[in-house]
C-alpha positions in Angstrom: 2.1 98.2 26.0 5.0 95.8 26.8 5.9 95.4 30.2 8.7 92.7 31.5 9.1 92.8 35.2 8.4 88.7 35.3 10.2 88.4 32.3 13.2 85.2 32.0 15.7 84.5 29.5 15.4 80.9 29.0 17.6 80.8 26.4 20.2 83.3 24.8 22.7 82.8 22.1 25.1 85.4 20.6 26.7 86.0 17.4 28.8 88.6 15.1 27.2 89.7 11.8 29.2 91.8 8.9 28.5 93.7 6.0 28.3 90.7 3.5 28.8 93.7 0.6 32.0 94.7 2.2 33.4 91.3 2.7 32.5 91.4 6.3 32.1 87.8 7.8 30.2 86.2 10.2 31.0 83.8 13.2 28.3 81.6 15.1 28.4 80.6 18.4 28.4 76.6 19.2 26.8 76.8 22.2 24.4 79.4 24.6 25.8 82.0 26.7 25.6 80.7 30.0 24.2 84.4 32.6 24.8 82.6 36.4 24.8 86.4 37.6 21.6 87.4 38.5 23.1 91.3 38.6 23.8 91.0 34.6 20.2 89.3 33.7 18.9 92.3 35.0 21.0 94.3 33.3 20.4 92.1 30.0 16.7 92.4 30.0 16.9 95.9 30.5 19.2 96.1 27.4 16.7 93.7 25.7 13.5 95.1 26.5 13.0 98.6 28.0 12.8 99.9 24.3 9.9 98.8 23.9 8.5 99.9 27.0 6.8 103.3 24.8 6.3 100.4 21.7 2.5 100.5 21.0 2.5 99.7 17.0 1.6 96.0 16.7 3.4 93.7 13.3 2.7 90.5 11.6 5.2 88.9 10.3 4.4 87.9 6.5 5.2 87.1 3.0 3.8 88.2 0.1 3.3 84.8 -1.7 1.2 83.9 1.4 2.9 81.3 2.8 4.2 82.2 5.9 7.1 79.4 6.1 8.4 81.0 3.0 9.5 84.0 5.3 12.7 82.9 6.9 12.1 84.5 10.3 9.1 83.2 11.0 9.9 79.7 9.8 12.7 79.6 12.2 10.9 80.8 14.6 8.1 78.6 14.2 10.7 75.8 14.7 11.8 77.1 18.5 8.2 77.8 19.7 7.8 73.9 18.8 10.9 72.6 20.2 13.3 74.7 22.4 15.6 72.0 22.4 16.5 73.3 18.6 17.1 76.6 19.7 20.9 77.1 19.1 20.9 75.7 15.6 17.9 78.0 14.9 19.0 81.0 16.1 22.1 80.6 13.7 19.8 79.8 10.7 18.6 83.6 11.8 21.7 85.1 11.9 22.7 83.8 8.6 19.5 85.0 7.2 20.3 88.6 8.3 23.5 88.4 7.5 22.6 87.3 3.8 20.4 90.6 3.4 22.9 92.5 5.0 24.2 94.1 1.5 23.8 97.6 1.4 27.1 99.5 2.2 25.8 101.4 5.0 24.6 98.6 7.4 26.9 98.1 9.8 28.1 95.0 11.1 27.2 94.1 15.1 26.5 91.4 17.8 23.2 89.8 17.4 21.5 88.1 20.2 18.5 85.9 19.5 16.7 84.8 23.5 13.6 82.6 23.9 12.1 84.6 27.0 9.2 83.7 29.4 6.6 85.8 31.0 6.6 88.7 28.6 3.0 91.0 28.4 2.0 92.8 25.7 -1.6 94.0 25.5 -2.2 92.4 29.1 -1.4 89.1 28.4 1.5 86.9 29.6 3.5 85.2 26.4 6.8 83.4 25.6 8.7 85.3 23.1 11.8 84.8 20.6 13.6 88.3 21.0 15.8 89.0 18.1 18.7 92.2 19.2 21.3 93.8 17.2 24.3 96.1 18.8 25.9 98.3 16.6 26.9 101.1 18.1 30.8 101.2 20.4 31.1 103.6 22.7 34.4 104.3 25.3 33.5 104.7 28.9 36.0 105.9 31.4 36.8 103.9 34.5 37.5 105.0 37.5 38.5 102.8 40.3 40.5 103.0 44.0 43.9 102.1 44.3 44.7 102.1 48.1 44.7 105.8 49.1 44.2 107.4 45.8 42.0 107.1 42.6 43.3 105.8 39.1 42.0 106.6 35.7 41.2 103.9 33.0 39.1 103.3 30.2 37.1 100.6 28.0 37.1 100.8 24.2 33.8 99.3 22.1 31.8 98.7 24.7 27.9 98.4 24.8 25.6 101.4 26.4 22.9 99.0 27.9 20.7 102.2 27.1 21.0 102.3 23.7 19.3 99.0 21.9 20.0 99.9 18.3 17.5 96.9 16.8 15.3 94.4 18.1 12.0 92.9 17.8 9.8 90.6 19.5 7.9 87.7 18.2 5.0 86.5 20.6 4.1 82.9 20.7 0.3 83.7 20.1 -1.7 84.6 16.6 0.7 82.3 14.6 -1.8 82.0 11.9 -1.7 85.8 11.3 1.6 85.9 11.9 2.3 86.3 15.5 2.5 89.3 17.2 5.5 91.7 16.5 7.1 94.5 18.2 9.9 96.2 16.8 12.5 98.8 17.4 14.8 100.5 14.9 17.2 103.0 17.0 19.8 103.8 14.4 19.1 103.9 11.0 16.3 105.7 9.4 17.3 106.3 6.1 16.4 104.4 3.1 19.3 101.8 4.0 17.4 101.1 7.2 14.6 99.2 5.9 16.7 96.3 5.9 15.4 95.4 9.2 11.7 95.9 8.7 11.5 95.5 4.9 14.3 92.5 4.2 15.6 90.5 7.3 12.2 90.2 9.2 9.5 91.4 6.4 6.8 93.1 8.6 3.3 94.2 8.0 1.2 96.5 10.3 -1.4 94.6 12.1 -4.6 95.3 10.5 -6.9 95.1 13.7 -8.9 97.9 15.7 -6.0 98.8 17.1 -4.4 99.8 14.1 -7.8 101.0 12.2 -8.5 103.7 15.3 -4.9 104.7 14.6 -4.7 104.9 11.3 -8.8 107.0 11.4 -7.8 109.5 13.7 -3.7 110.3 11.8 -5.9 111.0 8.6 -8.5 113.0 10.5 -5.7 114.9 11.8 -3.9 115.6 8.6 -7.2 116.4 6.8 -7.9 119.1 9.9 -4.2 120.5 9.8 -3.5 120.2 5.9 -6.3 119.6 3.8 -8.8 122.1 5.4 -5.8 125.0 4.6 -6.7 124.2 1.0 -10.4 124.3 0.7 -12.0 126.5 3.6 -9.0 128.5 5.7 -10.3 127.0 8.4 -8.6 129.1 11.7 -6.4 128.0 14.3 -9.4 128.0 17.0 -11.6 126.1 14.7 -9.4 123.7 13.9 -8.4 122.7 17.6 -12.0 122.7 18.1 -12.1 120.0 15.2 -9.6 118.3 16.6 -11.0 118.1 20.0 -14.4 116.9 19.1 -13.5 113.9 17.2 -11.3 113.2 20.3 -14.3 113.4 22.2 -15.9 111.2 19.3 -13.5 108.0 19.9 -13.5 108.9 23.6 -17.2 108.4 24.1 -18.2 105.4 21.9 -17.6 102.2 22.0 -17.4 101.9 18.1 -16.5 104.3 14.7 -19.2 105.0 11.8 -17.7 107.3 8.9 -21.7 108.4 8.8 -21.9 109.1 12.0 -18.6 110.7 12.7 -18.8 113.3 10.1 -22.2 114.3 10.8 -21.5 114.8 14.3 -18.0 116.1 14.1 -17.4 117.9 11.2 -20.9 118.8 10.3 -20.8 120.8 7.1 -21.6 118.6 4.5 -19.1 120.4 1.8 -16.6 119.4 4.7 -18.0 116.2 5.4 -17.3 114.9 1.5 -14.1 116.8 1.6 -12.7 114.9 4.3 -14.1 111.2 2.6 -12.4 112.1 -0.4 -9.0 113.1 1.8 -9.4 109.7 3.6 -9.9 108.1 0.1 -6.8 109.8 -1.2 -4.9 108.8 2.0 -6.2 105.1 1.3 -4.5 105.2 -2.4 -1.5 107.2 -2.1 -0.3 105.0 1.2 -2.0 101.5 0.0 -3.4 101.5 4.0 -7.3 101.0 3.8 -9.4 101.8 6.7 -12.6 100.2 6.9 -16.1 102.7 7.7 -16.8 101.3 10.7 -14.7 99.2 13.1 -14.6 99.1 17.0 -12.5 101.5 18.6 -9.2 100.8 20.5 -9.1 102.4 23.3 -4.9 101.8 23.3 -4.9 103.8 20.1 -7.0 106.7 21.1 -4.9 107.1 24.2 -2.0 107.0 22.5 -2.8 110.0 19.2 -5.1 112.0 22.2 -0.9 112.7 23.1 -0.2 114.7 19.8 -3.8 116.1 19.4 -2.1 119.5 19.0 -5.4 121.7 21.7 -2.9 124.2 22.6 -3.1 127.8 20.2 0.5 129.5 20.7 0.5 133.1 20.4 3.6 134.7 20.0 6.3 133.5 22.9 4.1 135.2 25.2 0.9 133.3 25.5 -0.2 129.4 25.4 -3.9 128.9 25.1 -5.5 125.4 25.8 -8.9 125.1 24.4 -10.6 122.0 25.9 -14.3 122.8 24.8 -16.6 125.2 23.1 -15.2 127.0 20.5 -18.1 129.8 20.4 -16.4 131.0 23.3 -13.0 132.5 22.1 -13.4 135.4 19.6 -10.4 136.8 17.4 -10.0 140.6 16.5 -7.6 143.0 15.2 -7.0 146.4 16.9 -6.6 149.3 14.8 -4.8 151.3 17.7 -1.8 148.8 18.8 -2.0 146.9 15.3 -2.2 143.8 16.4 -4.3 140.7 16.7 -6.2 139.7 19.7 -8.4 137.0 21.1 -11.0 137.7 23.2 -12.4 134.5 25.9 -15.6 134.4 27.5 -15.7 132.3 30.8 -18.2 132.0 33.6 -15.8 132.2 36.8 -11.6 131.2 37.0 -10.3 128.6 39.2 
């Protein structure tokens, strides 16, 4: 999580980036933008930052020579970590960079903002940060303001929603040799043409840690449960949420993951238990994303999927059942007189 209530813009310049494909210029400021107003900082680093609030995926920037100088971003960012009094020709040598790779019809020219902040946590740690943000989107907003004894009417054409970051990203000053830490937000595009961001200007990679291994373990668990068990076994509904909730339970209650160990005690079967090795094998290959057999668990990441663990079995528009334990307990029938399906729950006492 990234939190920024002892946050400070140290630094902030701001320039205009076109559409190099359709002609589109650019312009680079001379000198940083000067906030006295303590009103508009605040209003600034909620602009900036409060997208990232609900950011939990974690990036490295890289290359794939490598050699991390040989990705622009980082190399210019490397140069302002070491020497802030560089900043303002740096943060151009960014904005020319994304303007350069700004060349597919669709991107849409904008203000970018490139700040050196202080005092920004992520993961529970305090860290200076290069915060690169890109406003695209115009909108009008209607003014209304008091003239004496009455009210008069006016409005503002392409201005900014402060609650509508369309890009950003945020490079940590820590991990350098792996490529700092990255967060990242992509508002507006998410289309093909939209991996300009990601892909071209700042060429990301997921950070391969616990963090993203838990992650990455328990999204193929869950597609193997909701898809690939369909194919092979028709497992139910019930069993399925029952699946579901005991390898929650799994990552919940230890410390670290064992393939072994997990499918043994959470699948069981052992037809299902090489089923689901060959699913995550598949996964591995079709996605190029390899998840090691046994790593420590992240307790971030299991808090984080334990939100779309899908333990809630929808019958109808009538009827939500959420089925937190033993499975043994729900039985499903069919009645002959009414002609239709029914679940029947066993329970000790109702609270």
């Amino acid at each position: 999580m990234i939190y920024y209530n002892q946050t400070a813009i140290q630094q902030l310049a701001i320039h205009k980036i076109g559409n190099k494909l359709q002609d589109e210029l650019y312009t680079l400021s001379n000198k940083q933008a000067e906030i006295k107003d303590e009103v508009l900082t605040k209003i600034l680093l909620q602009y900036f930052l409060s997208p990232f609030e609900k950011v939990n995926e974690i990036y490295r920037l890289y290359h794939p020579s490598g050699d991390l100088q040989l990705n622009t971003v980082f190399h210019f960012a490397d140069l302002i970590f070491k020497d802030a009094e560089n900043f303002q020709p740096n943060s151009s040598q960014i904005a020319r960079h994304l303007y350069d790779i700004s060349n597919h019809p669709k991107i849409k020219g904008g203000e970018l903002y490139v700040a050196l902040l202080a005092g920004v946590q992520i993961e529970g740690e305090l860290h200076n940060a290069i915060g690169i943000f890109k406003s695209e989107t115009k909108e009008t907003y209607l003014k209304v303001e008091r003239e004496e004894s009455d009210f008069a009417l006016s409005y503002e054409e392409n201005a900014i929603n402060i609650k509508k970051l369309d890009k950003g990203c945020l490079i940590f000053n820590t991990e350098k040799e792996q490529g700092y830490k990255v967060a990242v937000v992509d508002q507006t595009n998410r289309n093909t043409e939209a991996v300009y961001w990601i892909d071209d200007f700042l060429k990301l990679k997921v950070r391969n840690d616990d963090y993203s291994q838990t992650n990455n373990a328990l999204s193929i668990y869950k597609n193997f449960v909701t898809q690939g068990l369909d194919e092979e076994f028709g497992v139910s509904k019930t069993g399925k949420i029952d699946l579901l909730n005991r390898s929650m339970k799994y990552f919940k209650e230890n410390e670290s993951f064992d393939i072994d160990e997990f499918a043994t005690q959470v699948i069981v079967n052992p037809v299902g238990v090489e089923a689901f090795k060959k699913f995550k094998s598949s996964y591995e290959d079709e996605f190029d994303t390899p998840v090691a057999d046994n790593f420590q668990i992240s307790n971030a990441a299991v808090k984080k999927q334990a939100r779309v663990y899908k333990s809630v079995l929808k019958l109808d528009r009538n009827f939500h059942i959420y089925i937190h334990g033993n499975n043994d307990l729900i039985e499903k029938g069919f009645d002959e007189q009414t002609g239709k399906n029914y679940y029947k729950i066993y329970f000790d006492k109702e609270s």
